[in-house]
C-alpha positions as CSV (number, residue, x, y, z in Angstrom):
1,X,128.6,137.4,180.4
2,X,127.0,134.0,181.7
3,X,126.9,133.2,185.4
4,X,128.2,129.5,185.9
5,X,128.0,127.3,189.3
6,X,131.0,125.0,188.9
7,X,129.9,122.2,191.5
8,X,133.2,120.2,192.2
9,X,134.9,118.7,195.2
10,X,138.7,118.3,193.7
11,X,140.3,121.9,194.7
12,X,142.7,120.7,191.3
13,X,140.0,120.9,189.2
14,X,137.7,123.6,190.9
15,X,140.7,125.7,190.4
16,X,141.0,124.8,186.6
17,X,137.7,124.7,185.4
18,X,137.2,128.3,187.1
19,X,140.4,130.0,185.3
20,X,138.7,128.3,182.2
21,X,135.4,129.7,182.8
22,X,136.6,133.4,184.4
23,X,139.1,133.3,180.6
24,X,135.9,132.8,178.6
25,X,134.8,136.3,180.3
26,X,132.2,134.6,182.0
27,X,131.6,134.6,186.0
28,X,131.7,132.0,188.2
29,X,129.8,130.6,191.8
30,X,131.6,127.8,193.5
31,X,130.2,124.7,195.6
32,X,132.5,122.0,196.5
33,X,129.5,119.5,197.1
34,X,125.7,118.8,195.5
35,X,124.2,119.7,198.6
36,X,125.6,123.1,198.7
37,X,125.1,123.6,195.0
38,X,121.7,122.7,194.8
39,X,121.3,125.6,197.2
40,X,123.1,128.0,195.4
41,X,121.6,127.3,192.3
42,X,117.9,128.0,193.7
43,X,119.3,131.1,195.4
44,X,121.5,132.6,192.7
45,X,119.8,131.1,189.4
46,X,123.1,130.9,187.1
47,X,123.2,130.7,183.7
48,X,124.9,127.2,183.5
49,X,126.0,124.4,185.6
50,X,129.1,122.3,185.9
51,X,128.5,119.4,187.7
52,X,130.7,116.6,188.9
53,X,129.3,113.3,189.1
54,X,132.0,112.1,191.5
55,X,130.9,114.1,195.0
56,X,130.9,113.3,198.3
57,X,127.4,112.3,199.7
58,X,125.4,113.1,196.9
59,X,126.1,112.6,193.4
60,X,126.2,114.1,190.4
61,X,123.3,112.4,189.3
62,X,120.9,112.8,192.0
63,X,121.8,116.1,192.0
64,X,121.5,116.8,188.9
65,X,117.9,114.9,189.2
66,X,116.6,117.3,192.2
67,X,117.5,119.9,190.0
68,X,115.2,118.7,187.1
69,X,112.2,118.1,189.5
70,X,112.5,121.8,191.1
71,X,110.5,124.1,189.1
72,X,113.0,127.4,190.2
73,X,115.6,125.3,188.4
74,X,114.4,122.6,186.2
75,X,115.2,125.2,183.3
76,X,119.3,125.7,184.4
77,X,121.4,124.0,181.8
78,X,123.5,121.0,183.4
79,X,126.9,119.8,181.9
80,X,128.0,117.1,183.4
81,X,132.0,116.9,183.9
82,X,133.4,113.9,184.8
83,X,136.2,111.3,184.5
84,X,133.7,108.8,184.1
85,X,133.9,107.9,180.4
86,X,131.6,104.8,180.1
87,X,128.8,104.9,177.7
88,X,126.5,103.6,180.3
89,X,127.7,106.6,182.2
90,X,126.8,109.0,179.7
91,X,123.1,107.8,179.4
92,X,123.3,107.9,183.2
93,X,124.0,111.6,182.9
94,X,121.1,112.4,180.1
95,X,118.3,110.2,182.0
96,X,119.7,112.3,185.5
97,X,118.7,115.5,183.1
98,X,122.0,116.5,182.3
99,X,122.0,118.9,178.7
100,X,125.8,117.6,177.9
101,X,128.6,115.7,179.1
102,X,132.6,116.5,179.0
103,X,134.7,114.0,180.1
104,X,138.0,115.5,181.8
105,X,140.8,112.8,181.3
106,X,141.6,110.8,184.8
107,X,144.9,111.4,184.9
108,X,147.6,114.1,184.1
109,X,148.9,117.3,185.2
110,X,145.0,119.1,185.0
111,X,143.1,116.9,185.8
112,X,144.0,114.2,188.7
């Protein structure tokens, strides 16, 4: 069983990704913004990392940046999940230091 940090402001989709996550047998942690989830991460070293480019303050990006650039958790896979479907955004996402990227589709009854 993996320990994931789910780092996403939209209680929709926090709630969603964390049934998917919990289903897979896995456990979750839970930040609603970067700031917050870059601290859990360095406290509570999970397994994985959802991370939501789209949060208030800091981004996805940056966060996912500081992350990189911390030795305690430079080695924490980062997926970035986003509605952002771009191309440009996905090669944002790898040169942040993101390991993958899922886009979540902008609108419908999941996913707002």
């Amino acid at each position: 069983m993996a320990r994931i940090l789910i780092i996403e402001d939209n209680p929709v989709n926090m709630k969603l990704a964390t049934l998917l996550v919990r289903r897979a047998g896995h456990s979750t942690l839970q930040a609603v913004d970067a700031e917050s989830g870059l601290l859990l991460a360095q406290v509570e070293l999970p397994d994985l990392i959802l991370m939501d480019i789209q949060l208030p303050g800091m981004d996805g990006f940056a966060a996912t940046a500081q992350l990189r650039n911390d030795p305690i958790t430079r080695e924490i896979p980062v997926i970035a999940l986003t509605a952002m479907a771009m191309t440009r955004d996905q090669e944002r996402a790898r040169q942040a230091g993101c390991d993958a990227y899922i886009t979540k589709p902008r609108t419908s009854r999941f996913w707002p």
